[in-house]
C-alpha positions in Angstrom: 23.9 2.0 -41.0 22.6 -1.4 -42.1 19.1 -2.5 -40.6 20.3 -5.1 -39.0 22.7 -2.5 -36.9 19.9 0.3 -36.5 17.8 -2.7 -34.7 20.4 -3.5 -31.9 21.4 0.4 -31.4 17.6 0.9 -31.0 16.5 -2.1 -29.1 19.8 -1.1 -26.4 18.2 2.1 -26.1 15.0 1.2 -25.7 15.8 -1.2 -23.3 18.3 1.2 -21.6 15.0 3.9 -21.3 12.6 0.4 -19.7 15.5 0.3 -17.6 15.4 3.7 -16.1 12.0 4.4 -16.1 11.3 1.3 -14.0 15.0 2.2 -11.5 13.7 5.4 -11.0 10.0 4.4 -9.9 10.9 1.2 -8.0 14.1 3.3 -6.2 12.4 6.1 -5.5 8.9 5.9 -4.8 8.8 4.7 -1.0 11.6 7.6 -0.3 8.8 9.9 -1.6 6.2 8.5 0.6 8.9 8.3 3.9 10.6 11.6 3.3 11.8 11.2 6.9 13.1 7.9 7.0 16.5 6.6 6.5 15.6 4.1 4.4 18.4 1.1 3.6 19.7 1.4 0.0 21.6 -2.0 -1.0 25.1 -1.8 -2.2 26.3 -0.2 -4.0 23.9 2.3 -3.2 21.0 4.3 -5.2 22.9 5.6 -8.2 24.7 2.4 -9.1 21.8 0.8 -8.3 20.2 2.5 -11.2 22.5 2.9 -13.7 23.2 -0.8 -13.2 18.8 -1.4 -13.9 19.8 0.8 -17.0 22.6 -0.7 -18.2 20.7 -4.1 -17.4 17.7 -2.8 -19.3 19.8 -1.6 -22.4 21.4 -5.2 -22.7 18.6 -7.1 -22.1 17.0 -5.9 -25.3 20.3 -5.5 -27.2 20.3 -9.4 -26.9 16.7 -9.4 -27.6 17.4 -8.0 -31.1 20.6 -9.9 -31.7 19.2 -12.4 -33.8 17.3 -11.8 -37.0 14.8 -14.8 -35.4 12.7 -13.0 -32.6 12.6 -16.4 -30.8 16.1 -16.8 -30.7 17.1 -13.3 -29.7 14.4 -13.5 -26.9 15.5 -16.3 -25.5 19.4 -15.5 -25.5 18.2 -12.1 -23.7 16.1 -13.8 -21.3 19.0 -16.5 -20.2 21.7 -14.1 -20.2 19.3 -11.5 -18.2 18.5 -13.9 -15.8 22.5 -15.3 -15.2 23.2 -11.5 -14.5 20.6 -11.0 -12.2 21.0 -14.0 -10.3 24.9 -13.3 -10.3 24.2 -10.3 -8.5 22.1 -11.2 -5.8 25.2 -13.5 -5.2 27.6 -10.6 -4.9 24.9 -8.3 -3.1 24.5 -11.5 -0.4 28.7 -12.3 -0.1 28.8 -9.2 2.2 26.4 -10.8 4.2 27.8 -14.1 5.3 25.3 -15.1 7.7 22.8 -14.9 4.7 24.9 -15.9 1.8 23.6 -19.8 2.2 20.3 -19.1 2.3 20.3 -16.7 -0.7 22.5 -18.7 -2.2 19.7 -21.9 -2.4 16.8 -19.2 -3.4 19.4 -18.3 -6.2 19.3 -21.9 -7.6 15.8 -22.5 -6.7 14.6 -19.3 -8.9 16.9 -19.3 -12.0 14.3 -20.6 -14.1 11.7 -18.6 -12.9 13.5 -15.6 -13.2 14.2 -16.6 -16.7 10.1 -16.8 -16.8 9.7 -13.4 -15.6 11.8 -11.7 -17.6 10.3 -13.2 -20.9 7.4 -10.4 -21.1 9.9 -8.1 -21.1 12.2 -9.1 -23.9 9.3 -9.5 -26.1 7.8 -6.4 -25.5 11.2 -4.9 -26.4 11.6 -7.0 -29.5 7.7 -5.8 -30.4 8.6 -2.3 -30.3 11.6 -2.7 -32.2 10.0 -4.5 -34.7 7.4 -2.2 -35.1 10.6 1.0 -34.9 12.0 -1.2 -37.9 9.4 -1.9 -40.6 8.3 1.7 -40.3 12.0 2.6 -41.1 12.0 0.0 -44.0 8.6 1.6 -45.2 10.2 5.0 -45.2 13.0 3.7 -47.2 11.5 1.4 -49.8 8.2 1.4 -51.6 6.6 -0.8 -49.1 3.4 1.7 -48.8 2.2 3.9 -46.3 4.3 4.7 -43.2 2.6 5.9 -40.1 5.8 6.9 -37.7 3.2 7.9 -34.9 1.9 3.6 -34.4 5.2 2.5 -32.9 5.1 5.7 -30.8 2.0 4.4 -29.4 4.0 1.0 -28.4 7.0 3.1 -27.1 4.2 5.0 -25.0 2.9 1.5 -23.5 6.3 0.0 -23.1 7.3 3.1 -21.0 3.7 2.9 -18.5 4.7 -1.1 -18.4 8.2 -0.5 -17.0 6.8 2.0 -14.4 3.9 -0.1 -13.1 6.0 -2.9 -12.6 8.4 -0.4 -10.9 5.3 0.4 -8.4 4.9 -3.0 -7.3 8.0 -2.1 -5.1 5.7 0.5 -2.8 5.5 -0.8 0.8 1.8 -1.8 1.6 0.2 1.2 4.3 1.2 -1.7 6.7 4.7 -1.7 5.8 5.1 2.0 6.4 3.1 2.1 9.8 5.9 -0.5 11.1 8.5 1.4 9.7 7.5 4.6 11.1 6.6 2.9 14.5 10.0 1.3 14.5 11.8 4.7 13.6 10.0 6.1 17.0 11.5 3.1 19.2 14.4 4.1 17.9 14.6 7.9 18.6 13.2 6.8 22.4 16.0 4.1 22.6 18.8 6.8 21.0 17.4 8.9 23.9 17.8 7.3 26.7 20.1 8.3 28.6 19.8 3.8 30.5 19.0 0.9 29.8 16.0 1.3 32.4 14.6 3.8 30.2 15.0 1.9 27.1 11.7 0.7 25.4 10.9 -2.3 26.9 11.5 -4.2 23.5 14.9 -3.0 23.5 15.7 -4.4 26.8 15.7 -8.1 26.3 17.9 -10.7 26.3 18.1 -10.7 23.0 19.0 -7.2 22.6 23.0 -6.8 22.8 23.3 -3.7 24.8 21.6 -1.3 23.3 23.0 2.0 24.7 26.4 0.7 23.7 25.9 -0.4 20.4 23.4 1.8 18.8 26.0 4.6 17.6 25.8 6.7 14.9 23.2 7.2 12.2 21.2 4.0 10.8 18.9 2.6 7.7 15.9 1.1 7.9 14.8 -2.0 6.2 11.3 -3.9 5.9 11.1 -7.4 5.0 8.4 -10.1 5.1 9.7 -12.9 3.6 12.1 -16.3 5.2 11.4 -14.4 8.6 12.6 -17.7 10.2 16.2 -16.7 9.6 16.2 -14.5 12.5 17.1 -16.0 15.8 13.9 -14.2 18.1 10.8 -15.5 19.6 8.0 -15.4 16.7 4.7 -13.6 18.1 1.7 -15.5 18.3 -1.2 -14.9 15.4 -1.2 -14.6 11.5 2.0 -15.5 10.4 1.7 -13.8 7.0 0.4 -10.4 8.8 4.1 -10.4 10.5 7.2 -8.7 9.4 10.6 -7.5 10.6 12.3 -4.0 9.8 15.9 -4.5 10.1 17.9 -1.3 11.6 21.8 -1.3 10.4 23.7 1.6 12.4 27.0 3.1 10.9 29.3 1.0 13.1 28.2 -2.5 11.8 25.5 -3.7 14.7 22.5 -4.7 13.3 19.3 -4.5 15.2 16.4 -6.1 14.2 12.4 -6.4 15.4 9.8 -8.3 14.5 6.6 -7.2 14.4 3.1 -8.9 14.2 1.3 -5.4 13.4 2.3 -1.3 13.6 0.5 -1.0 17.1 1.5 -4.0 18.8 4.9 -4.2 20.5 7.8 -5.8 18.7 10.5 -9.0 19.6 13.6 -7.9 19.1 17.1 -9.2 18.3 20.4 -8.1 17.4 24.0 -9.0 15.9 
C-alpha cells in the first residue's frame, strides 16, 4: 500500500472514530440524564443519526487527507463537510413545511460559518494523520528514531476533543426542569377524563382540543432559539431565560408551550 493510500484509509478511520465518539456523546447523553422522558429523536431516528455522524466524520477527514498539500485537503473537506451538513438540515426541515422557509434562510445565512466551524476539525484530523504518517515513514526508512506511542498521544486528544464538543449538546439544569415540568402537564392533561379538568394551560384558545387530539404516545423537544415562530402570546420578563418544549404525539398534532421558567405556568399552542 503506497503512503499516499495508507494516509486516506487512515484519516477515513480516524475521522469515522471523531465521528462516533462525538454521535454517541451528543445523542446520548441527555437520554442518560432523562431516563424517563420521551425525548424527540429527529429523522431518521437515533441510529441513522449516528452512523450518518460517522460516516460524516470518516469523509470529512478522508477529504482532509486527499491532497498531498494539508491546506488544500483541509479546505476541500471543510467545503464539502459543510455542503453536506447544510444539505441535510434541508432534508431534515422539508418534512416540516411550516418551518422549511425559515430553516431554509438560516441555511444560507450559516454556510460560511459552518464552513468556519468545521475547520478545527479537519486540521486536527490532518495533524494526527500527519503525525500516524511520518512515524510509518520512520519505521520504514532510515529517517531515525521512531516513537509509535507520540501520535497515540494525539489520537488520545483528538478522541477527548470529539467528546467535549459532543457535551455541549447537554440541556442546561433549566432545560430539564421545563422538560420534566412539561412531561407532568402532560400526564395530568392525558388524565383527564374533561376539558374542565385539564391544566389550565391546556385549556386556552389556543389549545386545539386537547382531550381529542392528544392520542397516543409523544416526544419531547426543548428549544430556545427563533421562539418567534410560534403563533402564542410571549410571557412577560427575560426574553433569553424563555423557552418552548415542543410535544409531537403519534397521530401528527403537535402541542407546544412556552415557558418563561420550570415553575411558572406555560402559554400554550398547538397545530
Amino acid at each position: 500500500m503506497s503512503i499516499k493510500t495508507w494516509r486516506r484509509l487512515s484519516a477515513f478511520l480516524l475521522g469515522a472514530l471523531t465521528g462516533l465518539v462525538y454521535s454517541l456523546v451528543a445523542e446520548l447523553v441527555n437520554v442518560f440524564l432523562l431516563p424517563n422522558l420521551p425525548l424527540y429523536q429527529p429523522a431518521p431516528g437515533l441510529a441513522l443519526n449516528i452512523l450518518l455522524t460517522v460516516l460524516g466524520g470518516g469523509v470529512l477527514g478522508l477529504l482532509s487527507a486527499w491532497r498531498d498539500s494539508a491546506v488544500e485537503g483541509v479546505f476541500l473537506g471543510c467545503l464539502l463537510g459543510g455542503s453536506v451538513l447544510e444539505l441535510i438540515a434541508l432534508v431534515n426541515a422539508w418534512s416540516q413545511p411550516e418551518q422549511f422557509g425559515g430553516v431554509f434562510v438560516l441555511v444560507v445565512s450559516t454556510f460560511c460559518p459552518m464552513v468556519a466551524l468545521l475547520v478545527p476539525i479537519a486540521v486536527a484530523l490532518r495533524v494526527v494523520v500527519n503525525r500516524f504518517e511520518d512515524e510509518r515513514m520512520a519505521l520504514e526508512l532510515p529517517l531515525g528514531p521512531s516513537s509509535p506511542a507520540r501520535p497515540m498521544v494525539w489520537l488520545a486528544g483528538l478522541i477527548v476533543v470529539a467528546g467535549l464538543i459532543g457535551s455541549f449538546s447537554i440541556y442546561s439544569s433549566e432545560a430539564r426542569q421545563v422538560l420534566t415540568r412539561m412531561d407532568e402537564l402532560l400526564q395530568m392533561g392525558l388524565g383527564a377524563a374533561s376539558t374542565a379538568s385539564l391544566p389550565p394551560a391546556f385549556r386556552s384558545g389556543e389549545v386545539d382540543n386537547f382531550v381529542q387530539n392528544a392520542q397516543g404516545g409523544y416526544t419531547l423537544e426543548w428549544d430556545n432559539s427563533n421562539l418567534d415562530r410560534f403563533p402564542i402570546r410571549r410571557p412577560t420578563g427575560d426574553p433569553w431565560k424563555q423557552s418552548v418544549v415542543i410535544a409531537r404525539f403519534e397521530n401528527g398534532w403537535v402541542l407546544f408551550c412556552l415557558f418563561s421558567r420550570a415553575d411558572a405556568a406555560p402559554t400554550c399552542g398547538s397545530y
